[in-house]
N, C-alpha and C positions, 0 to 999 in steps of 0.2 A: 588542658591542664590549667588546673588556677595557678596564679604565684605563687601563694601561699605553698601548696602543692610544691613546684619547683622548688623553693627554697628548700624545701624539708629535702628531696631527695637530692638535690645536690651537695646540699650539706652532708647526708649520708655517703654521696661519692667523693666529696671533698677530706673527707674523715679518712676513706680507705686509700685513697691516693692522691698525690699532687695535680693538679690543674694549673690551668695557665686561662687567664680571662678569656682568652679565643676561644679555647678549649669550652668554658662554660655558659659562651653565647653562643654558641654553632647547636648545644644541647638547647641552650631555652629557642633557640631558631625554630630547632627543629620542633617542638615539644607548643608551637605555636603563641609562645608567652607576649605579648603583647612587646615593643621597645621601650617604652619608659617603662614596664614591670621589671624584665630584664634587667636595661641599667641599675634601678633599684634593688633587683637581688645582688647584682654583683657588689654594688656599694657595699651592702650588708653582710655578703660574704668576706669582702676584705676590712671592712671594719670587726668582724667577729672573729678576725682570723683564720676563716678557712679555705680564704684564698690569697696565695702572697707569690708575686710573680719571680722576687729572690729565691727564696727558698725551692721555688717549682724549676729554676734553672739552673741554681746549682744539685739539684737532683739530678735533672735533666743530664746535665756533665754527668754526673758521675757514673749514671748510670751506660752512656752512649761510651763512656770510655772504657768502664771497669768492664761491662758485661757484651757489648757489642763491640769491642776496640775499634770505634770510629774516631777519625782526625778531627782536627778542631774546625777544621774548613766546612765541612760537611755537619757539626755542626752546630756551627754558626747559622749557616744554610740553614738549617732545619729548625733552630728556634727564631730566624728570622721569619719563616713564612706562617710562625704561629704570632708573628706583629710583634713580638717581644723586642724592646729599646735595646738599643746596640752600647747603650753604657750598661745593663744590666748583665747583657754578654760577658763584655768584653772584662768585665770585674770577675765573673767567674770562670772566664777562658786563663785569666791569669793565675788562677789556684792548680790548671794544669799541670801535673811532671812531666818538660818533657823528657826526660831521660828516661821515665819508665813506659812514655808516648813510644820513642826510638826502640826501647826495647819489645812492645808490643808488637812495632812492626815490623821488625826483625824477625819474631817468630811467626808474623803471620806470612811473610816471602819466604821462609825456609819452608811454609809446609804448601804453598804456592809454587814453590819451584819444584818440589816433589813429586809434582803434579803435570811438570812439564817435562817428560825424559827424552824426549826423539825431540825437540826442539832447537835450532839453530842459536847459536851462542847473541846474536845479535837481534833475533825476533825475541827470545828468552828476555833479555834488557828489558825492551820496549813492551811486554804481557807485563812483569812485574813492574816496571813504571807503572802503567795504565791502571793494574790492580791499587796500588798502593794509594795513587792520585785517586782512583774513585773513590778509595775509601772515606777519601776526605785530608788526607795525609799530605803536609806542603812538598811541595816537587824538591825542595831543595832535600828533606827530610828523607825524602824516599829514594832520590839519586843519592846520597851518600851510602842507603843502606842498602840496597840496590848493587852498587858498587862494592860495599861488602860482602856481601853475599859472593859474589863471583868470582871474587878471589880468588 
């Protein structure tokens, strides 16, 4: 594929959904763009605006929160390993509710626990810890709700 070429359909991909630079070198990788072509489409892409690593991470949140109710641990995680800077993060980790975090997880252990009925009062705890914490969820967050729950 020419540059030229990539530029045009990333741009097309860029239009219909957020990217993140990693996201659009792993495509020109794969798509055999030469690496100074590459860095130059990506240049070009965040000079023209169609690629902007703020805006693709706070999508990123909102969408890992609103539609997938993942914790903030998980991810952090996850737009770490797409190389994105941890002040970018972290600026958008802070636009977080966590109150409506707490309430998310709340109902995702009530319908977790629903799921556990023959289960020992003391394995029960430590399933919905374990659930809660993969989700991504701080342990402190998830033992308190954890503990509600059980009430």
């Amino acid at each position: 594929m020419t540059p030229e070429q990539a530029l045009l359909r990333l741009q097309r991909l860029c239009s219909h959904a957020e990217k993140c630079t990693d996201d659009v070198l792993k495509k020109l990788w794969a798509w055999d763009v030469a690496p100074d072509a590459a860095t130059d489409i990506v240049a070009q892409l965040q000079a023209s605006g169609f690629l902007d690593e703020r805006r693709y991470v706070q999508a990123f949140v909102h969408d890992k929160c609103e539609l997938t109710h993942w914790g903030t641990l998980k991810i952090r995680m996850a737009l770490r390993s797409k190389k994105i800077s941890d002040d970018i993060i972290d600026e958008a980790l802070q636009a977080v509710d966590k109150l409506a975090q707490a309430k998310d997880l709340a109902h995702l252990l009530s319908v977790k626990n629903k799921s556990l009925p023959l289960v020992p009062d003391a394995e029960r705890k430590m399933r919905l810890l374990r659930f809660a914490v993969g989700r991504g969820y701080e342990y402190e967050m998830a033992a308190n709700e954890v503990n509600k729950l059980l009430k």
